[in-house]
Structures are given as structure tokens and as C-alpha cells.
C-alpha positions as a LaTeX table, in Angstrom:
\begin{tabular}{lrrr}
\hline
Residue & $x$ (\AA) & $y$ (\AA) & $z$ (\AA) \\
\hline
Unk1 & $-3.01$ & 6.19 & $-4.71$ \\
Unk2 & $-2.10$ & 4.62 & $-0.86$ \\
Unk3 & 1.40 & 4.53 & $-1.37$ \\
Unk4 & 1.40 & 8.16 & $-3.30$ \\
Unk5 & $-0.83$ & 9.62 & $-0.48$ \\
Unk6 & 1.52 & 7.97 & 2.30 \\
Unk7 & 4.20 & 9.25 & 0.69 \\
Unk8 & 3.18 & 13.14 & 0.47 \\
Unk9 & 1.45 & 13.02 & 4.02 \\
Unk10 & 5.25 & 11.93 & 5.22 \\
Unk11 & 7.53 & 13.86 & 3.36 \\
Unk12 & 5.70 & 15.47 & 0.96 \\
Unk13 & 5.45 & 14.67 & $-3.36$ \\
Unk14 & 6.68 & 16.90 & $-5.74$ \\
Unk15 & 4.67 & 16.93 & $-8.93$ \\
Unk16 & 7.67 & 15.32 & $-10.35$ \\
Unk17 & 8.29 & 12.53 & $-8.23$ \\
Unk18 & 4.50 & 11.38 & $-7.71$ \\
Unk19 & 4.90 & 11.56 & $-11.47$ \\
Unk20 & 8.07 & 9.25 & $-11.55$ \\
Unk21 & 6.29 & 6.85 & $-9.74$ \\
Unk22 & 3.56 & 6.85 & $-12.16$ \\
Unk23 & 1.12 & 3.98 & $-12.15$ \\
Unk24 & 4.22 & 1.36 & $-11.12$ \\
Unk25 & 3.15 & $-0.40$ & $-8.47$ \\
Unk26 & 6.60 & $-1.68$ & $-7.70$ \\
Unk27 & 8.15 & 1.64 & $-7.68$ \\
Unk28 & 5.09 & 2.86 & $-4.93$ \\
Unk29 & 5.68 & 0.14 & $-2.94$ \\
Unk30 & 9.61 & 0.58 & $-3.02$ \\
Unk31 & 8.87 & 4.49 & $-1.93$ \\
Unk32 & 6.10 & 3.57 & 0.64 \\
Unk33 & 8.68 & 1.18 & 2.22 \\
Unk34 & 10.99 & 3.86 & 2.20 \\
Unk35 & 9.75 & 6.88 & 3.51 \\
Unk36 & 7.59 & 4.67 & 6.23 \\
Unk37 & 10.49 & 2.19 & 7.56 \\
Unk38 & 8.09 & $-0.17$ & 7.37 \\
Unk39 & 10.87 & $-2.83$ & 5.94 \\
Unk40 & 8.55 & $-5.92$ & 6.67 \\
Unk41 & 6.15 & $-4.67$ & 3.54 \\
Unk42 & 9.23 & $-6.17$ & 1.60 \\
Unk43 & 7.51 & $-9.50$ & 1.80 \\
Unk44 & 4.23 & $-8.30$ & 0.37 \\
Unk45 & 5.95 & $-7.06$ & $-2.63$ \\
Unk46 & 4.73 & $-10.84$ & $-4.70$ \\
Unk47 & 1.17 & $-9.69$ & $-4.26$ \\
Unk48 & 1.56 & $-6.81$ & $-6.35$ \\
Unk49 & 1.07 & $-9.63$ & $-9.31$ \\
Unk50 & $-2.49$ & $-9.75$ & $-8.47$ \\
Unk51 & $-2.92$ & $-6.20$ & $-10.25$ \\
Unk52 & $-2.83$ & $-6.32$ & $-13.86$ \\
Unk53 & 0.14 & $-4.29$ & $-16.01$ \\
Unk54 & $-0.77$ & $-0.91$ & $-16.89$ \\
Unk55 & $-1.77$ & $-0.94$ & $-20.11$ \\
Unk56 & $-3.60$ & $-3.91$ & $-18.73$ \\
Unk57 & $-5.66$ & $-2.05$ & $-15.94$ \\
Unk58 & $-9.02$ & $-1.11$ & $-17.43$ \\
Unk59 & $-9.74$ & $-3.99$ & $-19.92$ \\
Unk60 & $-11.72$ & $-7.14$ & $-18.73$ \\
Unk61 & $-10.25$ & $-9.20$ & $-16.36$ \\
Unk62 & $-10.71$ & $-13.42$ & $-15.36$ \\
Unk63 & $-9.67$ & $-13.85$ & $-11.89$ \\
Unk64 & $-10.35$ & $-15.88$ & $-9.22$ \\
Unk65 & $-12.18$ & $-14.89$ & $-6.08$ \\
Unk66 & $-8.79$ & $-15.59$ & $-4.19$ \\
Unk67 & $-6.83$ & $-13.05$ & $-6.52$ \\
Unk68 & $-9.66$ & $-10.45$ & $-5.98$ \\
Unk69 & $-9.27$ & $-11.13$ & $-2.42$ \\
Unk70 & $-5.71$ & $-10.66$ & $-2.41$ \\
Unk71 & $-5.46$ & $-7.26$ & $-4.27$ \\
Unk72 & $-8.69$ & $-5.96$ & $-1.84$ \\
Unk73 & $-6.90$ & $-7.13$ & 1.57 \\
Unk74 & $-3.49$ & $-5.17$ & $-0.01$ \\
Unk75 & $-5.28$ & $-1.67$ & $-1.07$ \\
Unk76 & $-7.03$ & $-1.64$ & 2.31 \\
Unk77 & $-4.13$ & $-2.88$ & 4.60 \\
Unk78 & $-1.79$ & 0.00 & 2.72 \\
Unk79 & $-5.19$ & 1.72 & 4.11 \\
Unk80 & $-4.91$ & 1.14 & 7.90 \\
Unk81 & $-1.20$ & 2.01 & 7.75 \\
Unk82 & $-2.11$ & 5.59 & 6.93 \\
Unk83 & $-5.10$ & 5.92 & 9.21 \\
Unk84 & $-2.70$ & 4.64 & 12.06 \\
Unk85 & $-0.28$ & 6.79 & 11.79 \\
Unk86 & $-2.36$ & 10.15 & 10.40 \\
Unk87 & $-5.43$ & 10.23 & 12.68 \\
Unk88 & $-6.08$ & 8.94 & 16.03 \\
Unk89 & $-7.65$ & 5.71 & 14.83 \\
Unk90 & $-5.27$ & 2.85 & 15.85 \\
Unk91 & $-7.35$ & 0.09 & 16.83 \\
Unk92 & $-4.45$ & $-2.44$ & 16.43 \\
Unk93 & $-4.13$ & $-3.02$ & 19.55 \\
Unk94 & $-7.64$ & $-4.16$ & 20.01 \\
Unk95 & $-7.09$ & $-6.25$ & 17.42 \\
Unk96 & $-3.49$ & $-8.00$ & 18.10 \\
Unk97 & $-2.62$ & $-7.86$ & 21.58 \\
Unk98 & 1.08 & $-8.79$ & 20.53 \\
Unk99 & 1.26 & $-4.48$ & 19.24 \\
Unk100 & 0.39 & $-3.81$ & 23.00 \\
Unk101 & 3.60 & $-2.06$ & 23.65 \\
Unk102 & 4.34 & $-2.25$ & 27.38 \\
\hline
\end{tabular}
């Protein structure tokens, strides 16, 4: 829903495209990269195996505390990147003083 909602807030979603994405995390993540420029999200792309297959999604799942941490810290960074750049809440500069551009 991040990467679809990052997505239409940029350059807007057709019906048909959010629908070509589908549920593929892969394919969001591709798109998100692409309409944000945000290249270095490349190297997040392996934690995308933390979230089950799709016909896996709403069955019972045995993960560890780590994996559950993982897919958490991913939604919600995908998260910040949208409140960042779509409101006037960018606190990352409070929080890492290397974004301080001078």
C-alpha cells in the first residue's frame, strides 16, 4: 500500500497500473524506486523475503522476532519517505545530522 500510495501521490496510478502491480512486492518496490529516484532502496530489495508469497499472506505464519522486526522497520521506513516528502514533517535532520544540508 506504501509503495502504491507513493506512487499515485508522485505521478499519479491509473486503475490499471496500481492493478499491474498487484500484490508483488518486487514490482512496488521496482516502481517506488522509480518514480522517487531513491536508487539506494535497491539494496533493501532482499528484505522483501521477510513477507510471505501471496497466496501465502493470510495463512499462519512461524517467524522469528528478527523477521517480524525486519518486515515492521521496512513498512514504516517506506512510511517516513512519504511523510518527508508529502507534509512538512521531516525530522531527519534531527535525527542524522549527516542529512543537514549546508
Amino acid at each position: 500500500m506504501f509503495f502504491k500510495s507513493y506512487i499515485a501521490l508522485k505521478n499519479g496510478l491509473s486503475e490499471n497500473q496500481a492493478t499491474a502491480i498487484g500484490h508483488n512486492l518486487k514490482k512496488g518496490l521496482d516502481k517506488f524506486i522509480e518514480a522517487s529516484g531513491l536508487n539506494h532502496w535497491e539494496k533493501t530489495k532482499y528484505l522483501l523475503s521477510v513477507f510471505p508469497e501471496i497466496h501465502e499472506r493470510y495463512k499462519k505464519q512461524d517467524i522469528t522476532f528478527q523477521r517480524l522486526w525486519d518486515g515492521y522497520s521496512l513498512a514504516h521506513s517506506v512510511g517516513a519517505v512519504i511523510i518527508r516528502e508529502f507534509t512538512d514533517r521531516n525530522t531527519i535532520k534531527q535525527v542524522m545530522t549527516s542529512n543537514d544540508a549546508n
